[in-house]
MIVO-867248 format. One record per residue (C-alpha): residue number from 1; x, y, z. Coordinates in Angstrom, 3 decimals, decimal comma, always signed. Layout:
! MIVO-867248
<pt><pos>NUM</pos><px>X</px><py>Y</py><pz>Z</pz></pt>
...
END
This chain:
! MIVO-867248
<pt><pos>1</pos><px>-92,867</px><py>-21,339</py><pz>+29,070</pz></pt>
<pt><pos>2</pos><px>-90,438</px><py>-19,411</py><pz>+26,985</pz></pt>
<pt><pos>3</pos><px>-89,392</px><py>-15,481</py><pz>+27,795</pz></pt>
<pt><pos>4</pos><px>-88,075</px><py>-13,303</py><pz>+24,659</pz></pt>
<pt><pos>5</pos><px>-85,232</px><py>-11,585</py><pz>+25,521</pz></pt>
<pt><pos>6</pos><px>-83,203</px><py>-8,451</py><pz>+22,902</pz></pt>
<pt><pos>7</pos><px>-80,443</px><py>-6,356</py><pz>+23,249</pz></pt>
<pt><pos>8</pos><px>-81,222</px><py>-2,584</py><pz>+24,014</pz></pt>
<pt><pos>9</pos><px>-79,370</px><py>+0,186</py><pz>+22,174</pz></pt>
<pt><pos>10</pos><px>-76,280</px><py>+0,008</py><pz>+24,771</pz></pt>
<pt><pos>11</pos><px>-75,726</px><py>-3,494</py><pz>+24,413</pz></pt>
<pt><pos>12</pos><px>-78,040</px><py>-4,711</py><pz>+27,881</pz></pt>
<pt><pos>13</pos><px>-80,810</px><py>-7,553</py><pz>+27,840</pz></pt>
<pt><pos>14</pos><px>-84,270</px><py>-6,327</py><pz>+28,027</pz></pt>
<pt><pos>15</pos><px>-86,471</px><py>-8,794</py><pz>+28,977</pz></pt>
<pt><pos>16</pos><px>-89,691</px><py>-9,064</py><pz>+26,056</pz></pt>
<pt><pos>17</pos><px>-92,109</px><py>-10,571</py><pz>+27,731</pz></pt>
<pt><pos>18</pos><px>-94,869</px><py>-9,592</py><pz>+25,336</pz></pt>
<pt><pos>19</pos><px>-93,065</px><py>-10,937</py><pz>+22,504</pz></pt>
<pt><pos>20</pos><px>-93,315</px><py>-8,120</py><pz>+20,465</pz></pt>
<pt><pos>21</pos><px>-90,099</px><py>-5,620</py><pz>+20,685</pz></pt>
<pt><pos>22</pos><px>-88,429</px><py>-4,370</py><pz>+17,548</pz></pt>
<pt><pos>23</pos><px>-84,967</px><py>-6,628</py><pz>+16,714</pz></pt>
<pt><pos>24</pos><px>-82,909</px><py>-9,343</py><pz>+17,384</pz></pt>
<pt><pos>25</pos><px>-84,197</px><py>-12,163</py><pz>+19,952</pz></pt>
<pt><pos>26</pos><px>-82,924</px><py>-15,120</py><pz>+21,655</pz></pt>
<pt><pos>27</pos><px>-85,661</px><py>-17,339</py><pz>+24,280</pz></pt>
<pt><pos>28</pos><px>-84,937</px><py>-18,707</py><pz>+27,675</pz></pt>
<pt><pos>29</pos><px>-86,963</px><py>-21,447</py><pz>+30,162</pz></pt>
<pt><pos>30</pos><px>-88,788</px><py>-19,445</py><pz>+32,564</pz></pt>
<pt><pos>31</pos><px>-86,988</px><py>-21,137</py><pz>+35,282</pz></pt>
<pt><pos>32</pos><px>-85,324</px><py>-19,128</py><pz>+38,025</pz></pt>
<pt><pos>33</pos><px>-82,285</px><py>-21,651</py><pz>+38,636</pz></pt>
<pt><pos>34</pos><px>-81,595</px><py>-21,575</py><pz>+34,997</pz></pt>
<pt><pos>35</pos><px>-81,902</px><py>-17,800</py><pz>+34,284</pz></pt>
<pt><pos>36</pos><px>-78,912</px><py>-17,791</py><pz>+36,926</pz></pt>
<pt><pos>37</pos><px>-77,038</px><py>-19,855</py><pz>+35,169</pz></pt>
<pt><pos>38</pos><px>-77,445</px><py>-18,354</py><pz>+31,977</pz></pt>
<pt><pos>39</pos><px>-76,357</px><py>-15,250</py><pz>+33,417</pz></pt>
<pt><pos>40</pos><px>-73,473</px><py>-16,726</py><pz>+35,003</pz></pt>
<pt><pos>41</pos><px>-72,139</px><py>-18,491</py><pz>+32,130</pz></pt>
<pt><pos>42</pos><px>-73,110</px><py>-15,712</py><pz>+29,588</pz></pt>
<pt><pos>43</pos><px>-74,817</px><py>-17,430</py><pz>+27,479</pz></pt>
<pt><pos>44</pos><px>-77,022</px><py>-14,079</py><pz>+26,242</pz></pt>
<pt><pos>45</pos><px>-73,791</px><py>-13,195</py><pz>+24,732</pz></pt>
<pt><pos>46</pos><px>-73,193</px><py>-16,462</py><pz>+23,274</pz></pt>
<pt><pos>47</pos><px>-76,539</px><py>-16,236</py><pz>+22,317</pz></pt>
<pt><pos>48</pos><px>-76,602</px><py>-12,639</py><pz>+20,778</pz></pt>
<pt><pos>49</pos><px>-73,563</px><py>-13,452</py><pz>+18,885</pz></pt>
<pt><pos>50</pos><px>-71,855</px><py>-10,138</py><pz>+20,821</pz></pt>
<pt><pos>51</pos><px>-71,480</px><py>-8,850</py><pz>+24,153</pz></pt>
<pt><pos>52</pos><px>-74,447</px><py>-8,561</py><pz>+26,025</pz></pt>
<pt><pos>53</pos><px>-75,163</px><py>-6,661</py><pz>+29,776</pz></pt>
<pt><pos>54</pos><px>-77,448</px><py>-8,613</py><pz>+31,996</pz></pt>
<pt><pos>55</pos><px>-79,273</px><py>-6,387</py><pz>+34,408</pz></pt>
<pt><pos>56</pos><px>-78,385</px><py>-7,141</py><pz>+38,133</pz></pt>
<pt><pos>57</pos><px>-80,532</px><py>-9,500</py><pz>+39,527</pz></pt>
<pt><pos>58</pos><px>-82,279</px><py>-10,599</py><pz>+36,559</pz></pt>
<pt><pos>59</pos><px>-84,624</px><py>-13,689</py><pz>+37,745</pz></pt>
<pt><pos>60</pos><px>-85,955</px><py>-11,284</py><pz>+40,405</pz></pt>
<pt><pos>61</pos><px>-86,819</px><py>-8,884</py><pz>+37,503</pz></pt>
<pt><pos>62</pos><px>-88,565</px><py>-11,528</py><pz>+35,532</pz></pt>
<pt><pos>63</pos><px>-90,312</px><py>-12,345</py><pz>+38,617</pz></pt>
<pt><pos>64</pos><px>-92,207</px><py>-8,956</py><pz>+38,878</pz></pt>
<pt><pos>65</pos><px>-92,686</px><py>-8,615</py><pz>+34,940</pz></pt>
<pt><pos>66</pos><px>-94,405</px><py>-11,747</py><pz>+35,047</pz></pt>
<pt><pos>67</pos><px>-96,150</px><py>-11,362</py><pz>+38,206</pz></pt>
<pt><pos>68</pos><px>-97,699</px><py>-7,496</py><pz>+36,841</pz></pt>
<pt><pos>69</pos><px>-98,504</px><py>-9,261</py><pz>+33,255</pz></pt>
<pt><pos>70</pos><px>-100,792</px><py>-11,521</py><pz>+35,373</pz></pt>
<pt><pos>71</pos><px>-102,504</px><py>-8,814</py><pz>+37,141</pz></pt>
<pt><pos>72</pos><px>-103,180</px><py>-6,746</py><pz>+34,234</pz></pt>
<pt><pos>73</pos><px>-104,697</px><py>-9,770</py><pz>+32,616</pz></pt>
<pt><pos>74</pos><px>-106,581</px><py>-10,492</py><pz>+35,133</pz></pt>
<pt><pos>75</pos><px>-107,476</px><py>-6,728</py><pz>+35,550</pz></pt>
<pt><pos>76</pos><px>-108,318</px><py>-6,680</py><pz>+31,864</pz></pt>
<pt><pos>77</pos><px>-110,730</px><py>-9,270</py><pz>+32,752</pz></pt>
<pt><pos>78</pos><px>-112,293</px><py>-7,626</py><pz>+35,238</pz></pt>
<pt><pos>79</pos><px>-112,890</px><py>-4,687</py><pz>+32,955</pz></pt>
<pt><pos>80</pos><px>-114,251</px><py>-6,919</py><pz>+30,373</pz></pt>
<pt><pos>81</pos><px>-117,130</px><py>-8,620</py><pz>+32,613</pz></pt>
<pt><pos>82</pos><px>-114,789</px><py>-12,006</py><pz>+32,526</pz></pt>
<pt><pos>83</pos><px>-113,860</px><py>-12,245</py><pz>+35,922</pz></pt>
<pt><pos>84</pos><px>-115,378</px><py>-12,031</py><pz>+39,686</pz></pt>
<pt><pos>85</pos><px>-113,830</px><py>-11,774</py><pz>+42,769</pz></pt>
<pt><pos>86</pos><px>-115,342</px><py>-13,088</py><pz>+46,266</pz></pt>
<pt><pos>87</pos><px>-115,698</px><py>-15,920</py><pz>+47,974</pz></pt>
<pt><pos>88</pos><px>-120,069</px><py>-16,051</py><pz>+46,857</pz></pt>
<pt><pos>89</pos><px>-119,796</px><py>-15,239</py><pz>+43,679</pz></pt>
<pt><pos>90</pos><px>-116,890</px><py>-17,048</py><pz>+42,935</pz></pt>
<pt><pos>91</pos><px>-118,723</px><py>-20,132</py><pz>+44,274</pz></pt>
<pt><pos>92</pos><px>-121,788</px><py>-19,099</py><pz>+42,280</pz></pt>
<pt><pos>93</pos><px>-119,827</px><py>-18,395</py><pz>+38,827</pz></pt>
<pt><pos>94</pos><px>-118,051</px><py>-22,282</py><pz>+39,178</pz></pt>
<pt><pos>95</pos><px>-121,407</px><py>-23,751</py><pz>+38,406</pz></pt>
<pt><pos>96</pos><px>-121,989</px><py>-21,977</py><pz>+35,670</pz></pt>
<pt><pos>97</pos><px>-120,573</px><py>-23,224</py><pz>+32,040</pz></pt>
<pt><pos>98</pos><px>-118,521</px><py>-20,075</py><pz>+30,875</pz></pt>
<pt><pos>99</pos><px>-116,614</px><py>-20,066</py><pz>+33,900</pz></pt>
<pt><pos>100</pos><px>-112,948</px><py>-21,489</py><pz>+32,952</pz></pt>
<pt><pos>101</pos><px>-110,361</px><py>-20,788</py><pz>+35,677</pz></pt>
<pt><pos>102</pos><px>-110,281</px><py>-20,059</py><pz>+39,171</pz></pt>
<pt><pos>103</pos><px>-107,775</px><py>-18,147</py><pz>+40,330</pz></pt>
<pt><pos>104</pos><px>-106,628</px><py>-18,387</py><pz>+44,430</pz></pt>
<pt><pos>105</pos><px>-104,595</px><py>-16,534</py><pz>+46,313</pz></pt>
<pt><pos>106</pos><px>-101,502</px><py>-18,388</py><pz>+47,845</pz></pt>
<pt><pos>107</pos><px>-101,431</px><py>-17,134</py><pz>+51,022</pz></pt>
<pt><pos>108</pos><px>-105,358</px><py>-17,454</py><pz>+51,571</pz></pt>
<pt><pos>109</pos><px>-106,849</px><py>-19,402</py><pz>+54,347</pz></pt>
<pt><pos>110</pos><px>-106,584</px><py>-23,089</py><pz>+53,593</pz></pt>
<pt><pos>111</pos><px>-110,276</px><py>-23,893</py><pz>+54,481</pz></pt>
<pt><pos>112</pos><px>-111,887</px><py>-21,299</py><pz>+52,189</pz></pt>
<pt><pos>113</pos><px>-109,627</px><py>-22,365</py><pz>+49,180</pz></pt>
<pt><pos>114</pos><px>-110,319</px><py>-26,085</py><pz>+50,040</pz></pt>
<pt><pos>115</pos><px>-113,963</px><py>-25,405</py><pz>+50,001</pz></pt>
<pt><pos>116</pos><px>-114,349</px><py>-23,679</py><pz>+46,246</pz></pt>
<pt><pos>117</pos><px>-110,988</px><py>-26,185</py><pz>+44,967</pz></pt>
<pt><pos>118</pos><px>-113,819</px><py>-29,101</py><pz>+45,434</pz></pt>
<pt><pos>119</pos><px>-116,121</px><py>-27,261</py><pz>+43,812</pz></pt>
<pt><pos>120</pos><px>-113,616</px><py>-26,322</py><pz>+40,460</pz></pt>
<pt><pos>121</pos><px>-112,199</px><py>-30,462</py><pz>+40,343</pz></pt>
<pt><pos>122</pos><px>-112,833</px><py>-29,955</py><pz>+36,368</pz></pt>
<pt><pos>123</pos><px>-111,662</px><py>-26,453</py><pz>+36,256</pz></pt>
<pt><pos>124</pos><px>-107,277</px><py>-25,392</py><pz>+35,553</pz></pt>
<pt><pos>125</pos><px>-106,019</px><py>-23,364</py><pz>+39,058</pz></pt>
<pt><pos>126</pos><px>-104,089</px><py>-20,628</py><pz>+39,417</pz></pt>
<pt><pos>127</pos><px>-102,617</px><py>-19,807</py><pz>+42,744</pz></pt>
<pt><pos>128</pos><px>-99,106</px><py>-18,187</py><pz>+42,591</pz></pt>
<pt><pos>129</pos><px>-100,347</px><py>-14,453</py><pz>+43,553</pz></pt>
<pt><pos>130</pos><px>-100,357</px><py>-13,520</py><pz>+47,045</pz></pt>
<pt><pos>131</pos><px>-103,850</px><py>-11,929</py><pz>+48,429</pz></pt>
<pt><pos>132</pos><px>-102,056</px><py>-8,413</py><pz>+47,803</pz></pt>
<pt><pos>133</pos><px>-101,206</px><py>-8,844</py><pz>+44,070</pz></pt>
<pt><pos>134</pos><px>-104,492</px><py>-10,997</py><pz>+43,309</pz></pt>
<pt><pos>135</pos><px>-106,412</px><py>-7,703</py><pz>+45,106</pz></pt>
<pt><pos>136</pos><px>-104,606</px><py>-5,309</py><pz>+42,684</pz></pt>
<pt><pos>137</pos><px>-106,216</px><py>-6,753</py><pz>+39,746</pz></pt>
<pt><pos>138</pos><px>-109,754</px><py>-5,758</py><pz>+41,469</pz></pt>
<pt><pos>139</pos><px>-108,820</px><py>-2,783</py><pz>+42,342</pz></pt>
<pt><pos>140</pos><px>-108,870</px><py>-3,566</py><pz>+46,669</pz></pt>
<pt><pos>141</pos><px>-106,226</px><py>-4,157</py><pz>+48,590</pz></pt>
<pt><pos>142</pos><px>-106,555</px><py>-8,052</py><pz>+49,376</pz></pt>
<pt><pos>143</pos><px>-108,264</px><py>-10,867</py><pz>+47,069</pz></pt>
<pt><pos>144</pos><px>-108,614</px><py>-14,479</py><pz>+48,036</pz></pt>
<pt><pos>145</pos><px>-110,782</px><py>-15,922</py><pz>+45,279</pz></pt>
<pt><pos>146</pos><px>-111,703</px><py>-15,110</py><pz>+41,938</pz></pt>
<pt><pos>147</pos><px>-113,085</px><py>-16,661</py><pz>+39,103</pz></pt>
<pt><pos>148</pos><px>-112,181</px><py>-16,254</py><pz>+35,285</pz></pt>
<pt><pos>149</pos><px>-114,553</px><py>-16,487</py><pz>+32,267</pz></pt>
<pt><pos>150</pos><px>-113,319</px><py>-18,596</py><pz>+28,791</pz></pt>
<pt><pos>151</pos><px>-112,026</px><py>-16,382</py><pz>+26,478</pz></pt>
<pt><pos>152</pos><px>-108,642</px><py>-15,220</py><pz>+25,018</pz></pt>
<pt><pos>153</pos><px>-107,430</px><py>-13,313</py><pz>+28,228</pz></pt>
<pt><pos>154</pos><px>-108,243</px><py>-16,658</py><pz>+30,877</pz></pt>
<pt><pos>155</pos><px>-106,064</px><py>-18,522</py><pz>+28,048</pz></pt>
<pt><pos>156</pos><px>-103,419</px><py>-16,080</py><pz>+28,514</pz></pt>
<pt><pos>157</pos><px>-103,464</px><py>-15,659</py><pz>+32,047</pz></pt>
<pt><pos>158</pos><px>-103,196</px><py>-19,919</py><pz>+32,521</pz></pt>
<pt><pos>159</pos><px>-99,999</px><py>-19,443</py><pz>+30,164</pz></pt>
<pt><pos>160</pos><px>-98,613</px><py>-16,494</py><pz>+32,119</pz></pt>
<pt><pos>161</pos><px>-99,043</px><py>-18,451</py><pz>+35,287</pz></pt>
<pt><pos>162</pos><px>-97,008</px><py>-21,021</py><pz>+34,215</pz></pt>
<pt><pos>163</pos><px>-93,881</px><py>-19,107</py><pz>+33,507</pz></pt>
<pt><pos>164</pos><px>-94,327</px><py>-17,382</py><pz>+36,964</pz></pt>
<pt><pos>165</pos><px>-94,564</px><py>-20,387</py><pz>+38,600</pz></pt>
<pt><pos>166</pos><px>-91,290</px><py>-21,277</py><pz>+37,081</pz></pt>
<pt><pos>167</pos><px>-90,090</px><py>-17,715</py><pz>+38,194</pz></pt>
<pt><pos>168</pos><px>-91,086</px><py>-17,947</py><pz>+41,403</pz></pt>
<pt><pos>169</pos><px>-91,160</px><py>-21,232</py><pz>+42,807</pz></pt>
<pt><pos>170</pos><px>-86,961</px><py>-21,227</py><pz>+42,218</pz></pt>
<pt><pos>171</pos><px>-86,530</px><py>-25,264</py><pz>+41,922</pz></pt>
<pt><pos>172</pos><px>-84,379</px><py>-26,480</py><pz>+39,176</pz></pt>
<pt><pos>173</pos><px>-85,417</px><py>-27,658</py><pz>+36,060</pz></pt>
<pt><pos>174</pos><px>-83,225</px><py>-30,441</py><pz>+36,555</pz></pt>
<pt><pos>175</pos><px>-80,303</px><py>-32,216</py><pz>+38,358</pz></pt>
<pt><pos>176</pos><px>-77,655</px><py>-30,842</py><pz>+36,494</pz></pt>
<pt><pos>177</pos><px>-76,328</px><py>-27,140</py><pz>+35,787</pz></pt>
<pt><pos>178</pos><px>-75,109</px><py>-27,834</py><pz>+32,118</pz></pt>
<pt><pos>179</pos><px>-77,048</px><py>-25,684</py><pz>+29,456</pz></pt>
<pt><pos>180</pos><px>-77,659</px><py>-26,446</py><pz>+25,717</pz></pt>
<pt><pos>181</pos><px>-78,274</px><py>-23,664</py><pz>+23,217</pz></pt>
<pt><pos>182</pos><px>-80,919</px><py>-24,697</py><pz>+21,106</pz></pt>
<pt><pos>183</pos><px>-80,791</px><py>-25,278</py><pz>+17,329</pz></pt>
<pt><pos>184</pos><px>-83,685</px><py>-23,704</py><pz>+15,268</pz></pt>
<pt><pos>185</pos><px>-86,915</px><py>-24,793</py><pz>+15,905</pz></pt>
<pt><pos>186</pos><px>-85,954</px><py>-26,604</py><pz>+19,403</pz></pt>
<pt><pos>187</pos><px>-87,939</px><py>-25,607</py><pz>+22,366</pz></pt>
<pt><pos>188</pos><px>-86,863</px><py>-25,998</py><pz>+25,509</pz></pt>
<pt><pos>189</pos><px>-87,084</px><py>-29,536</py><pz>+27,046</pz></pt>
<pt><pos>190</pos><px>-86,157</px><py>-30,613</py><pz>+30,840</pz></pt>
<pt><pos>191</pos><px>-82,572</px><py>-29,677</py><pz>+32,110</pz></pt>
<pt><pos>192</pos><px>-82,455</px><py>-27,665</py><pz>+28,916</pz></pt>
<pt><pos>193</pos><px>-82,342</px><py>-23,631</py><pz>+28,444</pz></pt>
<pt><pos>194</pos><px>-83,092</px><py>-22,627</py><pz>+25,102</pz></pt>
<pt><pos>195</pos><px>-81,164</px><py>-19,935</py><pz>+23,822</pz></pt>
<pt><pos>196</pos><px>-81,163</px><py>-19,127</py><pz>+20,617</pz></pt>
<pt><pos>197</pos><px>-80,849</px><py>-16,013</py><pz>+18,420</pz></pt>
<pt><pos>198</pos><px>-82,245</px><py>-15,272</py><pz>+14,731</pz></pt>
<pt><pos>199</pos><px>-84,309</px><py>-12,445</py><pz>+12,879</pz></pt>
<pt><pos>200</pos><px>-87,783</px><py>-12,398</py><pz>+13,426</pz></pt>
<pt><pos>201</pos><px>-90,815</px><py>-11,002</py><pz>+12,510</pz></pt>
<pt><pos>202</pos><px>-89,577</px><py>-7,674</py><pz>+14,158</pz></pt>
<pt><pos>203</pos><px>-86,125</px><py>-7,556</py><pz>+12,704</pz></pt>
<pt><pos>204</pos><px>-85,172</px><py>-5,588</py><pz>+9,446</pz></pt>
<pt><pos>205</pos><px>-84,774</px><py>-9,057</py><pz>+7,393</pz></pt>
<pt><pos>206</pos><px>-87,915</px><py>-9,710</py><pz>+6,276</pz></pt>
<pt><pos>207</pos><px>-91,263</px><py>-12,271</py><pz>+7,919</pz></pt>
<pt><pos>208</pos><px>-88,837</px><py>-14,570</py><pz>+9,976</pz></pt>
<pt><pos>209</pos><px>-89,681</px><py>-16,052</py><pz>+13,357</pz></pt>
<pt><pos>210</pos><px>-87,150</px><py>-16,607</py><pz>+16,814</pz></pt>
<pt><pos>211</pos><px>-86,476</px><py>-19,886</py><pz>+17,020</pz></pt>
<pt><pos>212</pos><px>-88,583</px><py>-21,151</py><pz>+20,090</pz></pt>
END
């Protein structure tokens, strides 16, 4: 639940959510109250070691990187034969043993959701698109239900998920504002950001990883 973040060749934060951009990186919670406190304080410059520019309105920019990484995922899935949209074959594909996520729209009728949520008790859930962004990955302009096959893309949609539900649900991580940076190897923990900064993989120093 951990977003990459490096500095650009001006000196601003580019968000990484891919994990793979050239240079130095430092990791924050994919929380929205704590990416606004992290910009507030300036911790990315504490972080980077030097001055860093935060784009304006950061957690709102996270919120539509992550949300688009979902529906390409799922869209890759589509394209791959992993995933089905509509409310019969959705309900067909749960009782079958390859299926390994179904996917809801949040702003889908209650009834219809309630009907195929019994049906998936056994089965992870992921309903933080809207009807408009879940119909994007099908190519339509509105998708309720859909159903996602196992396989390395419903993995990485379940993890995606997660950080956008930390993006966009907006609650605190905790009951306090204060924010740790943490040491090397720390991950983030409750009421804790982690922000840390070291070579990686990427950088010009060799096979070393961020610390997250």
């Amino acid at each position: 639940r951990l977003i990459r973040f490096v500095l650009g060749p001006e000196g601003q934060v580019v968000p990484d959510l891919a994990g793979k951009l050239p240079g130095r990186g430092v990791w924050l919670t994919a929380e929205r109250s704590l990416v606004e406190i992290a910009e507030k304080k300036r911790l990315f410059s504490r972080g980077f070691k030097t001055q860093a520019a935060v784009p304006q309105g950061l957690a709102d920019l996270l919120e539509r990187l992550s949300a688009d990484r979902l529906i390409q995922i799922i869209a890759l899935a589509r394209k791959a034969g992993e995933a089905v949209t509509g409310f019969e074959k959705v309900r067909s594909r749960l009782s079958e043993p390859q299926t390994a996520v179904l996917v809801e729209a949040a702003d889908g009728a209650a009834d219809g959701r309630a009907k195929l949520v019994r049906l998936a008790e056994h089965l992870p859930r992921i309903a933080i698109l809207t009807g408009q962004e879940l119909g994007l990955a099908f190519g339509r302009s509105f998708a309720i239900h859909a159903a996602l096959d196992k396989g390395g893309l419903a993995d990485r949609a379940l993890g995606e998920a997660t950080r956008l539900s930390g993006l966009r649900a907006g609650q605190a991580a905790s009951g306090t504002a204060d924010i740790e940076l943490a040491g090397p190897g720390e991950l983030a923990g409750p009421g804790r950001t982690a922000l840390t900064g070291t070579q990686d993989d990427h950088g010009p120093y060799g096979p070393r990883q961020d610390s997250a």
